[in-house]
The first five atom37 places (N, CA, C, CB, O) and aatype in JSON, in Angstrom:
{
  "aatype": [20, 20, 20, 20, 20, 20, 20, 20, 20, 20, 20, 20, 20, 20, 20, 20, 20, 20, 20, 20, 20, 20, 20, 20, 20, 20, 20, 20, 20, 20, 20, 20, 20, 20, 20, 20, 20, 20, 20, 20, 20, 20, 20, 20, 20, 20, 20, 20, 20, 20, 20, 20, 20, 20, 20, 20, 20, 20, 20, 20, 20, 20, 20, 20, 20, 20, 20, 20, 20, 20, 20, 20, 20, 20, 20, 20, 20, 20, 20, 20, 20, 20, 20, 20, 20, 20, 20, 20, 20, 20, 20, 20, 20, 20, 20, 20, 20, 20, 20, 20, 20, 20, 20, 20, 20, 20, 20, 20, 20, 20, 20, 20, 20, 20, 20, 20, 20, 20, 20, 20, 20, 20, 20, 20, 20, 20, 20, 20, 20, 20, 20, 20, 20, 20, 20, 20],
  "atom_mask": [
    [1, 1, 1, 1, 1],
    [1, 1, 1, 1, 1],
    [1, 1, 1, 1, 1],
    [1, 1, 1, 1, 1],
    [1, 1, 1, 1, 1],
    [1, 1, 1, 1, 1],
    [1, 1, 1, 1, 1],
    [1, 1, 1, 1, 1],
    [1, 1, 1, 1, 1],
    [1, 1, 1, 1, 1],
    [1, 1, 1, 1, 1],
    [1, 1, 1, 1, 1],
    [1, 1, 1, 1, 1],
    [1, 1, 1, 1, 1],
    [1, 1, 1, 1, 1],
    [1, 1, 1, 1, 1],
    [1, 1, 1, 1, 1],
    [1, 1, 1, 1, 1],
    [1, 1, 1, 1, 1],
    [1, 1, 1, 1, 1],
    [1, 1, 1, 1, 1],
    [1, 1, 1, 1, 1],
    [1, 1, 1, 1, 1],
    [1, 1, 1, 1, 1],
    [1, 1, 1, 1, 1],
    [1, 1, 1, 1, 1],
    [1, 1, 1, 1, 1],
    [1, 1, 1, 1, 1],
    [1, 1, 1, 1, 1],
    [1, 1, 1, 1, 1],
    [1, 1, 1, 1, 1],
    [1, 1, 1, 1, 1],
    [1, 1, 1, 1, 1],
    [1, 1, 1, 1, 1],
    [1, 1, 1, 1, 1],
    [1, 1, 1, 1, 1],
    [1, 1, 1, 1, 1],
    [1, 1, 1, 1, 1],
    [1, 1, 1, 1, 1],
    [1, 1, 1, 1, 1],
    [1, 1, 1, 1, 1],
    [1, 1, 1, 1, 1],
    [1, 1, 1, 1, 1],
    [1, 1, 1, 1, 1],
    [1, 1, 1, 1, 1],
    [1, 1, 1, 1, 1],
    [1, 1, 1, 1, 1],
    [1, 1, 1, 1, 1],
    [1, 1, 1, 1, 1],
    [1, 1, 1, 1, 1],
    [1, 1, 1, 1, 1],
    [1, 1, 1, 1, 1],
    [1, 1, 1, 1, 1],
    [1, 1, 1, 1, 1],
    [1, 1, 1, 1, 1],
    [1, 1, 1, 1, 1],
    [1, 1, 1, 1, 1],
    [1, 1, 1, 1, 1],
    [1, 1, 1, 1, 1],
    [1, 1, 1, 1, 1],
    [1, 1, 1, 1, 1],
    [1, 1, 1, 1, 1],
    [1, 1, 1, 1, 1],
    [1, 1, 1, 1, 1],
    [1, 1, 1, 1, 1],
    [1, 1, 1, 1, 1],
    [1, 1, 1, 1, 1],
    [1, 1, 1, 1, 1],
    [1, 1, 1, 1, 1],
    [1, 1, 1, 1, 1],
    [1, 1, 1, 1, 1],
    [1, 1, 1, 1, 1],
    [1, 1, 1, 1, 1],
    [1, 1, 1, 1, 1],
    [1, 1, 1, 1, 1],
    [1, 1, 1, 1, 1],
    [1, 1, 1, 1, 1],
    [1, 1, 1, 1, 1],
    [1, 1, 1, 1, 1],
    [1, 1, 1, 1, 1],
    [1, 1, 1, 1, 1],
    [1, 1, 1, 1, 1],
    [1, 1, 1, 1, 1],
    [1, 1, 1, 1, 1],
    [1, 1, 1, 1, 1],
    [1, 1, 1, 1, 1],
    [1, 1, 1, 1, 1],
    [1, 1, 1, 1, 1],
    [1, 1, 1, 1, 1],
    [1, 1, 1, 1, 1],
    [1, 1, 1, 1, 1],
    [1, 1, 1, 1, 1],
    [1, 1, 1, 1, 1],
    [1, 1, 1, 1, 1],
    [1, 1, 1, 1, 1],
    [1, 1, 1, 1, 1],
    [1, 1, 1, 1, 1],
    [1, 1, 1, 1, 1],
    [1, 1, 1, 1, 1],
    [1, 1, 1, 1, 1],
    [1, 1, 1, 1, 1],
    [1, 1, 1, 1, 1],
    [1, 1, 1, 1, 1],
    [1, 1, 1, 1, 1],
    [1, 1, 1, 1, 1],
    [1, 1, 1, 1, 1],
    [1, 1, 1, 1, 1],
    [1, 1, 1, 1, 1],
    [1, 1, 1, 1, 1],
    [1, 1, 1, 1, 1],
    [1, 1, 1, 1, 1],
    [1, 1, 1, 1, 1],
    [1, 1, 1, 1, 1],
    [1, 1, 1, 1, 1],
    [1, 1, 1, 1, 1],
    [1, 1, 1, 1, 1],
    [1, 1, 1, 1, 1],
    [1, 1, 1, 1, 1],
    [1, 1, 1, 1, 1],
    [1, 1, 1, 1, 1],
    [1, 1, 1, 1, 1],
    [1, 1, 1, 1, 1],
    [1, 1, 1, 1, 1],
    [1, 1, 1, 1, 1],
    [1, 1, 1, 1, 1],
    [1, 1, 1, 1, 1],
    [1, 1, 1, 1, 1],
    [1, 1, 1, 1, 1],
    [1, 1, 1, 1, 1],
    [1, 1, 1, 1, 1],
    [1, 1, 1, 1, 1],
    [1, 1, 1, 1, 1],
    [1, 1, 1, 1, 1],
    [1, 1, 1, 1, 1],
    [1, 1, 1, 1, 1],
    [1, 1, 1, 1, 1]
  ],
  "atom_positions": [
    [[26.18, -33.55, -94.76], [26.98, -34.74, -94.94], [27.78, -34.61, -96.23], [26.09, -36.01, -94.97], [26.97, -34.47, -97.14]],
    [[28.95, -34.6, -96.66], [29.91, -35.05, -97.31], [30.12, -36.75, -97.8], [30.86, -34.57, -96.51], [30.3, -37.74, -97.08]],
    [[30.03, -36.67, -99.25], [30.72, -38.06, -99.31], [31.54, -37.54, -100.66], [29.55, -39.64, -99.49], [31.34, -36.62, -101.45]],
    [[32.67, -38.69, -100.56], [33.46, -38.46, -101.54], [33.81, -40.13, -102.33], [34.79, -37.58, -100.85], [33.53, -41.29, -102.01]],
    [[34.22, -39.78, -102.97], [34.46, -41.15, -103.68], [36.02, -41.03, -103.39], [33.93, -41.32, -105.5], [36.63, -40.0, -103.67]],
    [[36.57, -42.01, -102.87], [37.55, -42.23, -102.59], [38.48, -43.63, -103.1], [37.32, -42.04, -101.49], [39.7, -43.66, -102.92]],
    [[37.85, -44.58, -103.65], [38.68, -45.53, -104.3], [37.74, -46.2, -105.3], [39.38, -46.55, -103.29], [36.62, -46.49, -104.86]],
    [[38.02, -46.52, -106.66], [37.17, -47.24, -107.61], [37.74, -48.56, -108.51], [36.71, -46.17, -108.55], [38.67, -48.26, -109.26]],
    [[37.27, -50.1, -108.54], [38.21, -50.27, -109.27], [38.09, -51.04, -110.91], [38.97, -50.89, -108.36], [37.09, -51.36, -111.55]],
    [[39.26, -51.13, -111.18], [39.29, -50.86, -112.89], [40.2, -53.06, -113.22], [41.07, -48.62, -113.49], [41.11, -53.74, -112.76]],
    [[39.42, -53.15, -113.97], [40.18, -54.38, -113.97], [41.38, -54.2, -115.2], [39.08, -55.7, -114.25], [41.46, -53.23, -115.95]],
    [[42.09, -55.15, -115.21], [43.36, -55.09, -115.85], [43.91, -56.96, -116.28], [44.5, -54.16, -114.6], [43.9, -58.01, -115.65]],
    [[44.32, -56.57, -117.63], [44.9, -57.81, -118.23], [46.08, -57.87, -118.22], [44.62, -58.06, -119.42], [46.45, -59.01, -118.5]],
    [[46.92, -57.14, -118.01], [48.32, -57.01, -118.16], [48.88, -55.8, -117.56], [48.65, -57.05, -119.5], [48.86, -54.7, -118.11]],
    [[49.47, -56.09, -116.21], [49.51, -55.15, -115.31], [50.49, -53.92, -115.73], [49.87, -55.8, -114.07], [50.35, -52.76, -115.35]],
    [[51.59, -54.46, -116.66], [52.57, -53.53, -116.64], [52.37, -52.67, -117.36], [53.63, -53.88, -116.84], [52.8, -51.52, -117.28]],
    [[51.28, -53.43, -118.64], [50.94, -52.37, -119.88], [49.75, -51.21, -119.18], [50.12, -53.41, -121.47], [49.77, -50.09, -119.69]],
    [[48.86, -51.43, -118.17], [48.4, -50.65, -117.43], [48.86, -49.95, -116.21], [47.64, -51.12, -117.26], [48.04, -49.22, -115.65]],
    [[50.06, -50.04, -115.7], [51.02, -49.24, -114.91], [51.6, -47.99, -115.79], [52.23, -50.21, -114.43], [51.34, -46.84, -115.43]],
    [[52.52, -48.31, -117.14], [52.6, -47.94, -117.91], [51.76, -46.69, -118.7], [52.72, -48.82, -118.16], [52.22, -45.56, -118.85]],
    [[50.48, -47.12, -119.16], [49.47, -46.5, -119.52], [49.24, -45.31, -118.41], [48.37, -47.5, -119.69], [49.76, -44.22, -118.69]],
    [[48.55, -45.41, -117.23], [47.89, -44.9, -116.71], [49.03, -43.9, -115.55], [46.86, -45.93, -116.32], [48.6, -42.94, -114.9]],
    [[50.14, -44.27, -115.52], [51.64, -43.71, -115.35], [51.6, -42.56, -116.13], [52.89, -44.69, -115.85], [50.98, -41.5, -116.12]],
    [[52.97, -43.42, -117.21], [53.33, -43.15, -118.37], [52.61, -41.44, -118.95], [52.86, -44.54, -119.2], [53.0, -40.27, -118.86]],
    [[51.21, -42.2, -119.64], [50.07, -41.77, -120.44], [49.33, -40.31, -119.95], [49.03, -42.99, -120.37], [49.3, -39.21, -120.49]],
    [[48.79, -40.8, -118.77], [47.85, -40.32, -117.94], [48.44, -39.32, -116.82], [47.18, -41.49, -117.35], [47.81, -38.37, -116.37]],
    [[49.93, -39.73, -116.4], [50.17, -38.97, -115.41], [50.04, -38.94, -114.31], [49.91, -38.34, -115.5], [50.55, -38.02, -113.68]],
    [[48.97, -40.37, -113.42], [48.79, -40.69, -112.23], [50.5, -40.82, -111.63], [47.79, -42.05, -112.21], [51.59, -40.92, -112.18]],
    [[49.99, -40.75, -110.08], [51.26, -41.26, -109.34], [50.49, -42.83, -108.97], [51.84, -40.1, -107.74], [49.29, -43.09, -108.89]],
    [[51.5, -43.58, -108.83], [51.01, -45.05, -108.54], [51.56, -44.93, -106.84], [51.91, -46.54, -109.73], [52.65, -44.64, -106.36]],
    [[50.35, -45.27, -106.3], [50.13, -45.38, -104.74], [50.91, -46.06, -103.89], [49.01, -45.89, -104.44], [51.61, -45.78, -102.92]],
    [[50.37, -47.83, -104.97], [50.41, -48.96, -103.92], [50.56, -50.0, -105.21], [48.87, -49.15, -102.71], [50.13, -49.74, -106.33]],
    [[51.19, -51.13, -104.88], [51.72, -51.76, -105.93], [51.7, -53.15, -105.2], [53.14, -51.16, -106.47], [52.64, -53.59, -104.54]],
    [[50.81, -53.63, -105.36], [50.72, -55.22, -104.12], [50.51, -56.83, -105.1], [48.71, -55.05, -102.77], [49.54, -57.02, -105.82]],
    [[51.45, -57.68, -104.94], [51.5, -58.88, -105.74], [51.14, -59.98, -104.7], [52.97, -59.11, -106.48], [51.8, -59.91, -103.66]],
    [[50.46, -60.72, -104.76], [49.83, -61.83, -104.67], [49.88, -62.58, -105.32], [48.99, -61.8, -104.57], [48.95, -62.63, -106.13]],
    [[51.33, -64.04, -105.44], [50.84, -65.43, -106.14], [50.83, -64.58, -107.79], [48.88, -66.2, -105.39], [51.61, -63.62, -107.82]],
    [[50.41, -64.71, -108.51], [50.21, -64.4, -109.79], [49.15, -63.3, -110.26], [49.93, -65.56, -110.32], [48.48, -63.15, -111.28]],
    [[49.26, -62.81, -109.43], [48.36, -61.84, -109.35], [48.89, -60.32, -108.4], [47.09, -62.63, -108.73], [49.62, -60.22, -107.42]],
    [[47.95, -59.02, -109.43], [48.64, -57.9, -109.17], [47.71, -56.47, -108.66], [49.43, -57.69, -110.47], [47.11, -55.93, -109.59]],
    [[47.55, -55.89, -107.39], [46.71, -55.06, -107.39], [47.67, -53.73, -107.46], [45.75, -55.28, -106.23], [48.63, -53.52, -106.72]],
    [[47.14, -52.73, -108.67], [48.41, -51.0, -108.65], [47.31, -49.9, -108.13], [49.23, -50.22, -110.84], [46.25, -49.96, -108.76]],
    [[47.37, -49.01, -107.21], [46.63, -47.69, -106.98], [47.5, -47.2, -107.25], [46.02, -47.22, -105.83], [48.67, -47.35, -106.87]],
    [[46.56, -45.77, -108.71], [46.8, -44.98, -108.73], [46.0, -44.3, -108.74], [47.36, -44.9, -109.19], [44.87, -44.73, -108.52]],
    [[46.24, -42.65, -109.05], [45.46, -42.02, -108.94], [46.28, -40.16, -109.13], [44.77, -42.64, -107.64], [47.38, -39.65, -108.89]],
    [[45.42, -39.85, -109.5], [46.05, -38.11, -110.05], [46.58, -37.4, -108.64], [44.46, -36.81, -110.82], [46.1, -37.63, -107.53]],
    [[47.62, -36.55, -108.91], [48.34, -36.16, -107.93], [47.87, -35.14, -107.22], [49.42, -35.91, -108.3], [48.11, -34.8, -106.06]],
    [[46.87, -34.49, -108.41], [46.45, -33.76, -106.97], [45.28, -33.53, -106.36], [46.79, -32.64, -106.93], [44.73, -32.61, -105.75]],
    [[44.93, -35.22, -106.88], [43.82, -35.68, -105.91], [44.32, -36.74, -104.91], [42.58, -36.29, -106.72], [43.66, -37.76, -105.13]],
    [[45.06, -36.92, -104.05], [45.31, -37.36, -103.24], [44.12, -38.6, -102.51], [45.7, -36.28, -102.7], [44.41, -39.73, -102.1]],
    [[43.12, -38.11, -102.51], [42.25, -39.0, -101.87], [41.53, -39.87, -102.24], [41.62, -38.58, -101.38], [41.05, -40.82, -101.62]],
    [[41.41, -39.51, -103.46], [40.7, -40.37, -104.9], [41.57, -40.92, -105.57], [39.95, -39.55, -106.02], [42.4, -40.24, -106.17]],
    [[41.59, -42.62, -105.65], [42.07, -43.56, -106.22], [41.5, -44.35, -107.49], [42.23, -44.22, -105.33], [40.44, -43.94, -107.97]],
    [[42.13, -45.42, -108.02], [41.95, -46.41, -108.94], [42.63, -47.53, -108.45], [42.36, -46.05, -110.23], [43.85, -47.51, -108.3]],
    [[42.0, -48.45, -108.22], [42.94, -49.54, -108.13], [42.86, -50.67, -109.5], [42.6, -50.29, -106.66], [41.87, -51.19, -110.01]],
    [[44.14, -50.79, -109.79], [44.14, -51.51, -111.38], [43.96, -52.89, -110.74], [45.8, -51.34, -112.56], [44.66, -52.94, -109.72]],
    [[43.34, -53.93, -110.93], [43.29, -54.92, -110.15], [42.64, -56.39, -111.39], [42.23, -54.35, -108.7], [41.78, -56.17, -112.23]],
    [[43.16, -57.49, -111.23], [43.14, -58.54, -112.02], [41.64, -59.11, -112.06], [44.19, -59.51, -111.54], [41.35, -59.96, -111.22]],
    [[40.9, -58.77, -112.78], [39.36, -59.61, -113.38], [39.31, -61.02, -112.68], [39.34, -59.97, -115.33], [40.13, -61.93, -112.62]],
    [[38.27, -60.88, -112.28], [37.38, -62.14, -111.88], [37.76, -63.45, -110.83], [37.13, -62.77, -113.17], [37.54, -64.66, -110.92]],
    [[38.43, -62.63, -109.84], [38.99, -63.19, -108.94], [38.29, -63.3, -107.73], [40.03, -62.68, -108.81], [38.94, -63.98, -106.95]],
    [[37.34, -62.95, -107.3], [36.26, -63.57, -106.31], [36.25, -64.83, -106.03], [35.03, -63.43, -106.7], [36.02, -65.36, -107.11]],
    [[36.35, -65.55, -105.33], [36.51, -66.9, -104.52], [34.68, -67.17, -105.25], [36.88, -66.73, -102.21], [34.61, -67.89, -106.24]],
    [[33.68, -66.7, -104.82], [32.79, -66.89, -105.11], [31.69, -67.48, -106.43], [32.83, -66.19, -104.76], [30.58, -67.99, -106.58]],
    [[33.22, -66.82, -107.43], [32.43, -67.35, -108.76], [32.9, -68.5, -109.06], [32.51, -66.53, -110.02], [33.74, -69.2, -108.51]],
    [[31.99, -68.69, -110.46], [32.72, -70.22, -110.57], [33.39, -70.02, -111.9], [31.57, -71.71, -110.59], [33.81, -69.05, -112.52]],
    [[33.32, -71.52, -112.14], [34.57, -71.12, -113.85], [33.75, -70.34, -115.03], [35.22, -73.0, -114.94], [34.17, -69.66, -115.97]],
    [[32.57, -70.64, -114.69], [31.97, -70.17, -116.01], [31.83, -68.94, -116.11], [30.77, -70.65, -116.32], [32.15, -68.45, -117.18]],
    [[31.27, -67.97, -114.95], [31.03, -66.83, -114.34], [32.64, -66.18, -115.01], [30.7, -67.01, -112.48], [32.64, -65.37, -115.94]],
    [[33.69, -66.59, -114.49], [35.22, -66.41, -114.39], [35.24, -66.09, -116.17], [36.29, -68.06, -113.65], [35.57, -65.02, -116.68]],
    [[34.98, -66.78, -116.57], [35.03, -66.6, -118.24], [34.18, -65.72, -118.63], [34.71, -67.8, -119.09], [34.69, -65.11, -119.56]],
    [[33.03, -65.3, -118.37], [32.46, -64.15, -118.94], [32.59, -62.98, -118.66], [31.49, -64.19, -118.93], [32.49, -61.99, -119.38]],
    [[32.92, -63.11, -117.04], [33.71, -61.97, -116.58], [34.92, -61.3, -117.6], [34.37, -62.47, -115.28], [35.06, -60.16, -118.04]],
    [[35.55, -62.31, -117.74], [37.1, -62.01, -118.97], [36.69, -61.73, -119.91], [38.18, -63.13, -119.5], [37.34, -60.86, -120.48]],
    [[35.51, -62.18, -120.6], [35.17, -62.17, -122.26], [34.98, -60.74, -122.2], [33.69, -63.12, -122.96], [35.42, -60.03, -123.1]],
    [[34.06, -60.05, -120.71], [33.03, -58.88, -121.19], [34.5, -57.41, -121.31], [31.31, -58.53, -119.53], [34.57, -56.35, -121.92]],
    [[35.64, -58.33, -120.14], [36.54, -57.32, -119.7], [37.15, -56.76, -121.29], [37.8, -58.04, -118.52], [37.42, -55.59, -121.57]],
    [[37.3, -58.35, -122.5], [37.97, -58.38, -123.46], [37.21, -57.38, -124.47], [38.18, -59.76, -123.82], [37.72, -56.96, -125.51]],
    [[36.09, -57.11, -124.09], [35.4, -57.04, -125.02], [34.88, -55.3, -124.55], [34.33, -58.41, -125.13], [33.76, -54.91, -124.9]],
    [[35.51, -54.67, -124.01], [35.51, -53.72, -122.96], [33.87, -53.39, -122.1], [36.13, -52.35, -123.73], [33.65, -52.63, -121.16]],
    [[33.28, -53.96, -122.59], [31.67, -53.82, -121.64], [31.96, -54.18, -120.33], [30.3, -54.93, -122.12], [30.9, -54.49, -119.77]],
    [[32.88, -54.27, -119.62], [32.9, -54.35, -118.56], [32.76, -53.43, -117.62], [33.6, -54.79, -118.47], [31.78, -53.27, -116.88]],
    [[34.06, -52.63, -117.66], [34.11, -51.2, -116.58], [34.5, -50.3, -117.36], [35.15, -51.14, -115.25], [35.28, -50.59, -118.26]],
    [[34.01, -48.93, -117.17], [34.47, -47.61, -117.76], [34.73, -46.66, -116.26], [33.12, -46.89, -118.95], [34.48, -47.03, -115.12]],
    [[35.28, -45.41, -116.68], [35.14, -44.47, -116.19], [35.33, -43.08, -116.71], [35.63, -44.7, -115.39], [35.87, -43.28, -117.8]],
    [[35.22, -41.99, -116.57], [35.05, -40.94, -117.02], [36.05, -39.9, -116.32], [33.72, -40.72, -116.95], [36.04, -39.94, -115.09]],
    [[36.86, -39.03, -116.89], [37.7, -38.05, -116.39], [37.34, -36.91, -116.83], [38.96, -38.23, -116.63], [36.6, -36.86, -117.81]],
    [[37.69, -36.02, -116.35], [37.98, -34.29, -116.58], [38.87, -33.98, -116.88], [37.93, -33.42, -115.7], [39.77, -34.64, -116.37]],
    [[39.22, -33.16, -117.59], [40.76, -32.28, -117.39], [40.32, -30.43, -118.51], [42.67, -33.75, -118.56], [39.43, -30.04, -119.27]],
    [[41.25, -30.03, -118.08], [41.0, -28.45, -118.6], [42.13, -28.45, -120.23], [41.75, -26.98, -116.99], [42.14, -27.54, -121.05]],
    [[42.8, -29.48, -120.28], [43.64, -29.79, -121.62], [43.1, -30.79, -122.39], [45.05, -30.23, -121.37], [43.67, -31.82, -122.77]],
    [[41.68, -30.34, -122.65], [41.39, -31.86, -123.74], [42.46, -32.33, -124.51], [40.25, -31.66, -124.98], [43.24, -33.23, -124.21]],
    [[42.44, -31.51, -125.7], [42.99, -31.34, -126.69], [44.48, -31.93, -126.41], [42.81, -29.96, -127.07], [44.69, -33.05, -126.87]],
    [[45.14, -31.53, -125.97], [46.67, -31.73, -125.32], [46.47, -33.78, -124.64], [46.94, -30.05, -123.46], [47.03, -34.71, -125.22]],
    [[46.01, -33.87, -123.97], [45.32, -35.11, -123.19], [44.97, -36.09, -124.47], [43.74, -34.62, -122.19], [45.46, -37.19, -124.72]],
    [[44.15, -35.47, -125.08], [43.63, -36.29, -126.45], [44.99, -36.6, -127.55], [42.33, -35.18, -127.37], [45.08, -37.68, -128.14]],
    [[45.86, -35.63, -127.68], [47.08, -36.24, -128.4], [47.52, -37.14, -127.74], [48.15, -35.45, -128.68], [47.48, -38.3, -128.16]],
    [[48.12, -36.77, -126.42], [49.03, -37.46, -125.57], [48.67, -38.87, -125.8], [48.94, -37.03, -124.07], [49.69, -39.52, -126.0]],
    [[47.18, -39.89, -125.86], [46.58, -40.67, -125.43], [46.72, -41.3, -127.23], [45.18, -40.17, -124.49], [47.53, -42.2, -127.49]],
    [[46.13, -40.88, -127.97], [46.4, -41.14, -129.51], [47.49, -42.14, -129.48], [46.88, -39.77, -130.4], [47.46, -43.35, -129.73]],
    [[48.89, -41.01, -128.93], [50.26, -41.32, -129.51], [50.82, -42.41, -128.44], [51.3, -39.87, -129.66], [51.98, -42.81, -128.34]],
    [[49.77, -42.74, -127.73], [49.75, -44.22, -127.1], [50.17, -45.11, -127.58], [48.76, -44.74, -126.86], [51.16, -45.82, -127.37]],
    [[48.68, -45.07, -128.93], [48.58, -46.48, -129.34], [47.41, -47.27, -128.62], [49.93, -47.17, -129.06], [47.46, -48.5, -128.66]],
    [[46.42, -46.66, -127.98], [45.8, -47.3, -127.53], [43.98, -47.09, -128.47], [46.13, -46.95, -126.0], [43.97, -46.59, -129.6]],
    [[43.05, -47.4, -128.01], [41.97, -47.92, -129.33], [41.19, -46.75, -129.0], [40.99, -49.65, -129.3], [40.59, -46.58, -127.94]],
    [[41.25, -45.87, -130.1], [40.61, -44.05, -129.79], [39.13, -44.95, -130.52], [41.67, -42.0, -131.13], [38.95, -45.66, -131.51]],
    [[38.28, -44.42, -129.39], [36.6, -44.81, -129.82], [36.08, -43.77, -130.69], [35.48, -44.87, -128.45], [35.47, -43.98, -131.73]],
    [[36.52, -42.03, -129.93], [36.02, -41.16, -130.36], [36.89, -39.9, -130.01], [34.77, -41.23, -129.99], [37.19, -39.58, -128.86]],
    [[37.22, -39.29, -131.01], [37.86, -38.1, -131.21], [37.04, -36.95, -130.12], [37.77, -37.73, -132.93], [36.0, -37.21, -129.51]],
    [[37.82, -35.59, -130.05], [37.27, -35.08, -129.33], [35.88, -34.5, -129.95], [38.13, -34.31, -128.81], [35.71, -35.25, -130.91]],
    [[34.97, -33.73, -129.92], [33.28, -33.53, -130.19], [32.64, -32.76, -128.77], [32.39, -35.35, -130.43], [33.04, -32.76, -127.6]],
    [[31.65, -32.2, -129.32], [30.58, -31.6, -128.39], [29.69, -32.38, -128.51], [30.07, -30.28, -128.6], [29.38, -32.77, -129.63]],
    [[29.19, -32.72, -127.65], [28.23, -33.99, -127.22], [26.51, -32.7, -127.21], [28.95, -34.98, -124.98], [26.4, -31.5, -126.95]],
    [[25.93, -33.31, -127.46], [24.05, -33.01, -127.5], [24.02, -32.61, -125.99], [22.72, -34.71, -127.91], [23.24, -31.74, -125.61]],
    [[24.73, -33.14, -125.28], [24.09, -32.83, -123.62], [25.07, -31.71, -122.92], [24.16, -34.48, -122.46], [25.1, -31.54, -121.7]],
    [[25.71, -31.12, -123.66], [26.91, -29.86, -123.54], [28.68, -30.11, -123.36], [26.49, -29.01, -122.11], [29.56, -29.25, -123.28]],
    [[28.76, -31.04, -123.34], [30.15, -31.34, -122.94], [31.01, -31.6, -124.31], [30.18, -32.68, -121.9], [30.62, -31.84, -125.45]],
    [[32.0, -31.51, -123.92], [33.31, -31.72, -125.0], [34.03, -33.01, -124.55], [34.53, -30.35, -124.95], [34.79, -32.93, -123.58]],
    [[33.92, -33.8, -124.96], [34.98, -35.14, -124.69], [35.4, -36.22, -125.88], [34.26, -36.14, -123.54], [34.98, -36.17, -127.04]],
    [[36.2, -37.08, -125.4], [36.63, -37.88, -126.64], [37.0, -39.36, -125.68], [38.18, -37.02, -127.68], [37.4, -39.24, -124.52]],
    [[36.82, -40.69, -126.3], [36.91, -41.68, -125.67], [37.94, -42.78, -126.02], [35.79, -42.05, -125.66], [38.62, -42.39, -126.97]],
    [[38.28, -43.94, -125.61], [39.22, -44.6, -125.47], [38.99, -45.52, -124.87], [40.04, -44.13, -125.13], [38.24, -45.35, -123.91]],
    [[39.52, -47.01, -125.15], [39.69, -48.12, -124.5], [41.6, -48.02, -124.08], [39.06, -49.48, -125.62], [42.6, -47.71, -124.73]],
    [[41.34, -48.49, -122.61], [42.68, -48.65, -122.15], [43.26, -49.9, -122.54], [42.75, -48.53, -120.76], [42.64, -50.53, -123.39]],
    [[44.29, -50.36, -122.1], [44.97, -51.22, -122.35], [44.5, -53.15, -121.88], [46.13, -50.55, -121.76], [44.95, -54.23, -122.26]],
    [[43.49, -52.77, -120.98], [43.11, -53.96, -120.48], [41.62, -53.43, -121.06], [43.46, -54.35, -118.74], [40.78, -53.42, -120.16]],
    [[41.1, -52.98, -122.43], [39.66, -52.28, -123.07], [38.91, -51.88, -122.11], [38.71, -53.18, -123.93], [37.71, -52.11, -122.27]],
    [[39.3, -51.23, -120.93], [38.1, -50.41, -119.78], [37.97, -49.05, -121.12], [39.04, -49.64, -117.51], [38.96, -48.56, -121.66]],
    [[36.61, -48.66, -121.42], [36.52, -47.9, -122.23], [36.34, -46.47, -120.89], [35.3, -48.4, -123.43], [35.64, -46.44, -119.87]],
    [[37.11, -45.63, -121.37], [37.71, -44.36, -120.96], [37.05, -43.72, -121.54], [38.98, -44.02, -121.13], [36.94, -44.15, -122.69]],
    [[36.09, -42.23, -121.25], [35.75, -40.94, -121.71], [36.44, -40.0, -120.89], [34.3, -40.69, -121.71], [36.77, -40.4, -119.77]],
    [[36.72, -38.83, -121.2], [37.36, -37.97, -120.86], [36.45, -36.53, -121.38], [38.77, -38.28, -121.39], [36.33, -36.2, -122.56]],
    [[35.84, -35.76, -120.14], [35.44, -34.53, -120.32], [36.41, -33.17, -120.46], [34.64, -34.44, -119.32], [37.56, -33.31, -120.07]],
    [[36.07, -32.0, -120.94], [36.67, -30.52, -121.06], [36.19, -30.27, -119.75], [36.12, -29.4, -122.34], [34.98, -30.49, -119.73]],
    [[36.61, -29.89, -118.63], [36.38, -28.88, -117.64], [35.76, -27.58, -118.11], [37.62, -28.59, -117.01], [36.02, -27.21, -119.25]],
    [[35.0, -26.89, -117.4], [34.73, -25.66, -117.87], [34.41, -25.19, -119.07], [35.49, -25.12, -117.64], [34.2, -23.99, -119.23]]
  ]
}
């Protein structure tokens, strides 16, 4: 059996500054770009992963919660404890400038981590805190 991860998603405070970012920055192609009322869902995702997505999508919008829920949801998003995710690439170093000269909130420079890896971290633009591994 095969499974793949095929779509994950990332919440967002400000859609354009995360179109932008994760565009721009990162280098994704943006998929799908869908507005709803005041509200904005963007897939992207690296080009030449085709099958594996991100969808940038607006915090705490579940019919289900209530106001209070709705607010902590936002606080934790503000406060980036909300969602992370983790990337690869074979250009740390190169990736790690690129991301700097953002402007966006460098957690941690690049380093060899105790458990073997090389990475360096980041909060995006809506604070999803970002790590980024060395390939190989």
């Amino acid at each position: 059996m095969k499974i793949n991860i095929h779509v994950t998603f990332l919440p967002h405070t400000d859609p354009e500054a995360s179109l932008a970012f994760y565009r721009d920055v990162l280098g994704f192609e943006v998929r799908n770009d869908v507005g709803y009322e005041d509200m904005r869902w963007i897939t992207v995702g690296p080009a030449n992963q085709p099958d594996t997505s991100i969808v940038l999508t607006p915090p705490a919008i579940d019919p289900g919660l209530t106001d209070d829920e709705r607010r902590v949801v936002r606080e934790l998003v503000a406060k980036g404890a909300y969602a992370s995710v983790v990337f690869a690439t074979d250009e740390l170093q190169q990736l790690f400038e690129k991301v700097e000269a953002s402007g966006v909130d460098v957690l941690q420079e690049p380093m060899d981590q105790d458990w073997g890896a090389r990475d360096f971290a980041f909060r995006d633009p809506a604070g999803n805190t970002v790590r980024v591994q060395q390939l190989g």
